[in-house]
C-alpha positions in Angstrom: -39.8 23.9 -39.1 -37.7 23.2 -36.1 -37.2 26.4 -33.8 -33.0 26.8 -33.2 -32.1 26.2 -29.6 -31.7 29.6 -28.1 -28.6 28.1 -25.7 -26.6 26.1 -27.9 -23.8 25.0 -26.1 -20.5 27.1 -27.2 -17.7 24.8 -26.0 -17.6 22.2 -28.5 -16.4 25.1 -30.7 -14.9 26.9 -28.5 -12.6 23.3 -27.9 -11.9 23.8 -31.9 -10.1 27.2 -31.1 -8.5 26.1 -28.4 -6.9 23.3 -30.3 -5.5 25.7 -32.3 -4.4 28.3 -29.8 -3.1 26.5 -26.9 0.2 24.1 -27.5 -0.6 20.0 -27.8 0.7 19.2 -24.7 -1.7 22.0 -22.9 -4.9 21.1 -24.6 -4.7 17.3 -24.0 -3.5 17.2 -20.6 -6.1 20.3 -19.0 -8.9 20.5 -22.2 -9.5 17.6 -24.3 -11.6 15.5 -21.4 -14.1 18.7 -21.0 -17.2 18.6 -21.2 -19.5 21.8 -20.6 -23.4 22.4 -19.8 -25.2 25.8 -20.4 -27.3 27.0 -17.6 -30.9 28.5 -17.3 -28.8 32.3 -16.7 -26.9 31.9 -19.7 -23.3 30.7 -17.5 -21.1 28.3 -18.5 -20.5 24.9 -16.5 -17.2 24.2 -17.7 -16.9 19.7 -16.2 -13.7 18.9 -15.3 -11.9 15.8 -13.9 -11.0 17.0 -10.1 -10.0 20.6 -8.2 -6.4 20.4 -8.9 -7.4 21.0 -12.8 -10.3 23.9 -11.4 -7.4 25.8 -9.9 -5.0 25.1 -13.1 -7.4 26.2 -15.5 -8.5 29.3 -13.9 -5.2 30.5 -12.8 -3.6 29.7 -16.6 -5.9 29.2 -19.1 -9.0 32.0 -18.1 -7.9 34.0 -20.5 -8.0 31.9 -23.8 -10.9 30.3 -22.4 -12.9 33.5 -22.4 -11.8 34.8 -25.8 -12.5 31.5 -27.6 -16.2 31.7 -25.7 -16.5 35.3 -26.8 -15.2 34.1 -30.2 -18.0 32.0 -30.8 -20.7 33.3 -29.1 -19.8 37.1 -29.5 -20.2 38.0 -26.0 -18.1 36.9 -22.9 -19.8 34.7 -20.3 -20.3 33.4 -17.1 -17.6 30.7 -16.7 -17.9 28.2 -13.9 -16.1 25.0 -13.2 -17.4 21.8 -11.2 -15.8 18.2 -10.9 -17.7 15.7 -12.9 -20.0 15.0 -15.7 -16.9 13.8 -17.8 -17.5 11.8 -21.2 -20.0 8.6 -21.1 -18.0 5.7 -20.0 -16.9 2.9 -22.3 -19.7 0.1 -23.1 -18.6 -3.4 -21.7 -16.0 -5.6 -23.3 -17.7 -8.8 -24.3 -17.2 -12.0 -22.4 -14.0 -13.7 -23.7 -13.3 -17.7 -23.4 -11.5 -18.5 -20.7 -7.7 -18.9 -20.2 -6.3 -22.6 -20.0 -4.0 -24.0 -17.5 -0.5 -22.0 -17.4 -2.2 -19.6 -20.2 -2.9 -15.9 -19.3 -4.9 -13.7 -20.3 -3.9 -9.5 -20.8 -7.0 -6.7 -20.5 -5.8 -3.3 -21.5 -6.8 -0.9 -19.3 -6.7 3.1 -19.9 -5.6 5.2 -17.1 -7.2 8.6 -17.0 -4.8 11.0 -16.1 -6.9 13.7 -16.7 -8.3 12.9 -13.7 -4.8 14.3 -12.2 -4.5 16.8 -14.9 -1.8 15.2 -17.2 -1.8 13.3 -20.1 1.5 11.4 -20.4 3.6 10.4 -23.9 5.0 7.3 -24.8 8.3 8.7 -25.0 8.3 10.5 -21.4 7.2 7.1 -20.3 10.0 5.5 -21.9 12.7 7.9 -20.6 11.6 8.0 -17.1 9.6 5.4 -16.3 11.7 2.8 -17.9 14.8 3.7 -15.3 12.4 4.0 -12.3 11.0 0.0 -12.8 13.9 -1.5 -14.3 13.4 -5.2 -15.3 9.8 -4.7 -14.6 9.4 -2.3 -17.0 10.4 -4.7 -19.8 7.9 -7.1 -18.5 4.9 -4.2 -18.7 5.8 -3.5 -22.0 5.4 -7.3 -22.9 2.4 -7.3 -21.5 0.7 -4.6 -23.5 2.3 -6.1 -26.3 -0.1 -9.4 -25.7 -3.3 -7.6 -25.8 -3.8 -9.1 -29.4 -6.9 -11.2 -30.6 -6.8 -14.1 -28.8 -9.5 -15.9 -31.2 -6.4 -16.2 -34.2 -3.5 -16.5 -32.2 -4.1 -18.4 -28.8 -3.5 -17.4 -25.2 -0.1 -16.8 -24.6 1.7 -18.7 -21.5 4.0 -17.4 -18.7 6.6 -19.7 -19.9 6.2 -17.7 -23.4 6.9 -14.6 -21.6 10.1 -15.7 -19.6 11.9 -16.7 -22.5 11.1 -13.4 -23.9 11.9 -11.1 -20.8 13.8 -13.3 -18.7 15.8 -15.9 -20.9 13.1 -18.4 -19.7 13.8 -17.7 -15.7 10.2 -18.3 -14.6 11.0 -17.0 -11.1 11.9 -13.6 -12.4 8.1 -12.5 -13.3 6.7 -15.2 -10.3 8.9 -14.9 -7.5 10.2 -17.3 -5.5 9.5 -18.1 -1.5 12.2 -18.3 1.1 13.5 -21.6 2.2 16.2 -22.9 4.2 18.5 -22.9 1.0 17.5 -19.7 -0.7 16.5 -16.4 -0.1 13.3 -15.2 -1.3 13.0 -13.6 -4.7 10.5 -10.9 -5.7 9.1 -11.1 -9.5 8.6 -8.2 -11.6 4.5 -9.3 -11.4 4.5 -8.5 -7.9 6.5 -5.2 -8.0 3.8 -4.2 -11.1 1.2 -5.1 -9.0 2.7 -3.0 -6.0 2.9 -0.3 -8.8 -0.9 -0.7 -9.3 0.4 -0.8 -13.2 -1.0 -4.3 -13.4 -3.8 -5.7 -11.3 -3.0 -10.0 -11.4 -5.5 -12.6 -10.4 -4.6 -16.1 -10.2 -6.4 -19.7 -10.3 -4.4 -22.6 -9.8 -1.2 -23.5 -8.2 2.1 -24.3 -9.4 2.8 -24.7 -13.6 -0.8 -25.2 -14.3 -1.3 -21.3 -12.3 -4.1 -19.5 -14.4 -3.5 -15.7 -14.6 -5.9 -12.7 -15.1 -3.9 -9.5 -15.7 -5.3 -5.8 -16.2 -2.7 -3.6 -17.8 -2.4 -0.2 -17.5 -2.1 0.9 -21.6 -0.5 4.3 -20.3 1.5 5.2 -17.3 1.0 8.5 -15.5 3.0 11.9 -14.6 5.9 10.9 -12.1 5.3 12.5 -8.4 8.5 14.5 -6.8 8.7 10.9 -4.8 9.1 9.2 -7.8 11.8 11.0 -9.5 14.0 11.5 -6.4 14.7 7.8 -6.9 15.7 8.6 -10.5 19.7 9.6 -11.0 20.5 14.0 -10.8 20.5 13.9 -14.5 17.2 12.5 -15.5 15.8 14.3 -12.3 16.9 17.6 -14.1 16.1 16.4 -17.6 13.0 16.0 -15.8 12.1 19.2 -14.6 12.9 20.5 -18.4 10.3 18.1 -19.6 7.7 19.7 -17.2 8.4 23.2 -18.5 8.1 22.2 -22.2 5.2 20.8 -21.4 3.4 23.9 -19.6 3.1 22.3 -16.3 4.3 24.5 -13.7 6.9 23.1 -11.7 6.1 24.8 -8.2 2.8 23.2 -8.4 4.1 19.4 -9.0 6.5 19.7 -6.6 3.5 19.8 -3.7 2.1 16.7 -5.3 2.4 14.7 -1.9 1.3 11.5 -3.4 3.6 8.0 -4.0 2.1 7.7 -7.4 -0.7 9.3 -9.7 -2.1 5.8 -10.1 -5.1 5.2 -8.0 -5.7 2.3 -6.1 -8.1 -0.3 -6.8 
């Protein structure tokens, strides 16, 4: 017969109480990406994403933490918290066929913002996001949209995706360059890609251009930079949002960053 393990680790259970004691919105955005290791003095490693989340969790949720630990284990412990040692990361995709000439090609890609300490809805997404990019926005949404199985329904094409966001204007996702006649026109690709909510690779010139697109499946928290762009009354509606969703407000406003979403 197989000895127990004397140190079986509490926190998967301790996750199940949590779930139930914390709101939604405060278990996935600061617990639901934890992982935890028991050490050789009986202490808890509790793995988080990065020291923004540290301070979060110990200043807000030490508390609940401890009594679902106690709760299981019937005796409080040791808590510690270190960056790293998140979940396994996701096996490779396998190798698709290649794109044809003005085909492209759409890899979802999810953004971890766990790794900033938020997870974000659909919904906030649509109401705040949406304003911010604008046109672009439409075209992001498309995008996602075309994530489908390529091996029944075909690579779509960027004239495909005009029509659909742009009443076929081809130069509103591309761009334009400036010439003697014209002013130059920027295309909702290359304000994505600015974004970093797409990531575009190209082959080819012209009609016949081959692109590569990685698409972001889900868009961050705004930064304070962010929503001053957005008009007094979704900047406000904003700040509600935060509170329903126990994020303190104080400590988002020193976010000094342009955008959650890491560079390449």
């Amino acid at each position: 017969m197989t000895n127990p393990d004397p140190n079986p680790n509490p926190w998967p259970d301790a996750l199940e109480i949590l779930r139930t004691t914390t709101t939604k919105a405060t278990f996935d955005t600061w617990l639901a990406n934890t992982t935890a290791t028991v050490n050789d003095d009986g202490s808890l490693t509790i793995h988080v994403k990065n020291n923004y989340a540290i301070g979060w969790l110990e200043n807000n949720l030490r508390k609940p933490i401890s009594r679902a630990l106690a709760g299981v284990t019937g005796q409080e412990l040791d808590i510690r918290y270190e960056v790293g040692g998140g979940p396994e990361p996701e096996p490779e995709p396998r190798a698709r066929p290649e794109p044809g000439p003005g085909e492209f090609s759409v890899e979802l890609i999810s953004f971890d913002p766990a790794h900033w300490g938020h997870v974000i809805t659909q919904r906030y997404t649509l109401v705040f996001w949406q304003p911010l990019l604008g046109f672009s926005f439409q075209v992001w949404v498309t995008l996602r949209a075309f994530a489908w199985n390529f091996e029944t329904e075909g690579w779509p094409t960027i004239e495909l995706l005009a029509d659909i966001c742009a009443n076929g204007n081809r130069h509103r996702l591309t761009g334009r360059n400036e010439r003697v006649d014209r002013k130059p026109q920027v295309g909702a690709l290359e304000i994505l890609a600015k974004a970093r909510i797409i990531h575009v690779r190209t082959e080819g010139k012209g009609r016949k251009t081959q692109y590569y697109f990685r698409v972001l499946d889900n868009l961050p928290l705004l930064t304070p930079r962010q929503v001053e762009e957005l008009t007094p009354a979704l900047q406000q509606r904003h700040k509600e949002w935060l509170w329903k969703c126990s994020i303190d407000y104080e400590e988002w406003e020193q976010l000094d960053f342009g955008s959650l979403i890491e560079p390449e």
